[in-house]
Steps between C-alpha positions, in 0.01 A plus 500: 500500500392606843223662365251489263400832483475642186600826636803381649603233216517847247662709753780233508520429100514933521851436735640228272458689181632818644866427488509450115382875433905543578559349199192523286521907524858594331399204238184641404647838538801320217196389253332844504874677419564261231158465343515891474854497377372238229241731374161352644269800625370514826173296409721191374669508788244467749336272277802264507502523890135472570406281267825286436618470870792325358849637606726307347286467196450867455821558507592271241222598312614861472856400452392320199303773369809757591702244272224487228463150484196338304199455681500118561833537681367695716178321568716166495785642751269650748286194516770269600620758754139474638449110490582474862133610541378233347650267731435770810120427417527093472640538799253706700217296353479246745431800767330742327314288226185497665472895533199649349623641102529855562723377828723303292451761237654766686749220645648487128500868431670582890736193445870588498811403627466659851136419534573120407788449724342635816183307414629146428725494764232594726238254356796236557591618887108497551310209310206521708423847455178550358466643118339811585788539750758427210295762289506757747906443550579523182264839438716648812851433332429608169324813645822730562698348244279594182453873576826544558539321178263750305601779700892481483452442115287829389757712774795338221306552237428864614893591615616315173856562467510746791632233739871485496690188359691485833234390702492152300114430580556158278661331834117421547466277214761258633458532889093390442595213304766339739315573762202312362691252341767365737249359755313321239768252407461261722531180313797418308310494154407890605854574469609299212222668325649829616874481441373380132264820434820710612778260292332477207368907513821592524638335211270586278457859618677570119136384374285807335215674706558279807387189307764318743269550783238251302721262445658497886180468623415215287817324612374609861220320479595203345804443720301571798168241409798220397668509822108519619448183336829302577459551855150346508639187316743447718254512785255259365 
């Protein structure tokens, strides 16, 4: 970057974050509705959001439980919807490794989709930024995305069922995933890996309690490291 200010490397993480409160405020808003129309109390709720900070994996979660599906389902669905975070960390390892352990504590908790993508595509723009200047970018674009996160939830949790079925606040759910998604694949074995998680999720969406959703994203994976490893043979 131009600068090295701390001051000004937070400001900017801050102006890259901000555009994903569009999105992240009628989903949150969705998982505070539906967690209320499920049953959870206001303290569940809030605990999901604050303490989960999972979207996609709350939501499944509390679909699950809606369906009354046995606890290991649930534990086993929502941890393969959340196994991109696992790779999210290898991958911001090499720039963040050497952070002190509260840093990289935090790092994990604050990690999500938004916060990842702004972060490792700034690392990779800027690879001889400093790691207290990666630290302090990465602060900035998390910073308005998770209030808005906690906020927008308790408001849905508190309106409930008071906001009208017309305004389709679940448009958020999709619209932050493509637009995180779509400029991540990049390599041919990114796509492959996607057009399988969709194929194979579709056909087995007749699968009980979303257990179809495992099972693509096993296929996901494996498809995707295969190609992965063709393509290096046939370089060497």
């Amino acid at each position: 970057m131009a600068t090295s200010n701390p001051k000004s490397i937070y400001l900017r993480g801050i102006f890259d974050g901000a555009p994903f409160v569009l999105v992240v405020v009628p989903f949150s808003l969705l998982f505070g509705v539906v967690a209320t129309e499920a049953g959870l109390p206001m303290a569940q709720v809030m605990g999901f959001s604050i303490l989960v900070i999972a979207g996609a994996a709350q939501f499944t979660a509390v679909q699950l439980m809606s369906d009354q599906a046995p606890l290991m389902i649930i534990l086993a669905t929502s941890l393969a919807v959340n196994l991109r975070m696992a790779m999210y960390s290898a991958s911001m390892t090499p720039h963040l490794g050497g952070a002190k352990l509260w840093q990289r504590a935090l790092v994990a908790y604050l990690l999500v989709d938004q916060s990842y993508l702004m972060a490792i595509s700034h690392y990779e723009k800027h690879p001889k930024i400093s790691l207290s200047a990666k630290l302090w970018y990465f602060f900035g674009v998390i910073t308005p995305v998770a209030p808005a996160w906690y906020i927008s939830s308790y408001i849905g949790a508190l309106v409930g069922t008071a906001i009208p079925p017309e305004y389709a606040l679940d448009f958020g759910l999709p619209i932050t995933f493509l637009a995180m998604i779509a400029p991540s694949l990049r390599t041919v074995a990114h796509i492959a890996a996607a057009l399988t998680s969709v194929i194979v999720a579709l056909a087995l969406a007749w699968m009980p309690y979303g257990t179809g959703l495992l099972v693509a994203a096993l296929a996901a994976m494996i498809v995707g490291a295969e190609y992965e490893r063709r393509s290096e043979r046939r370089r060497a």
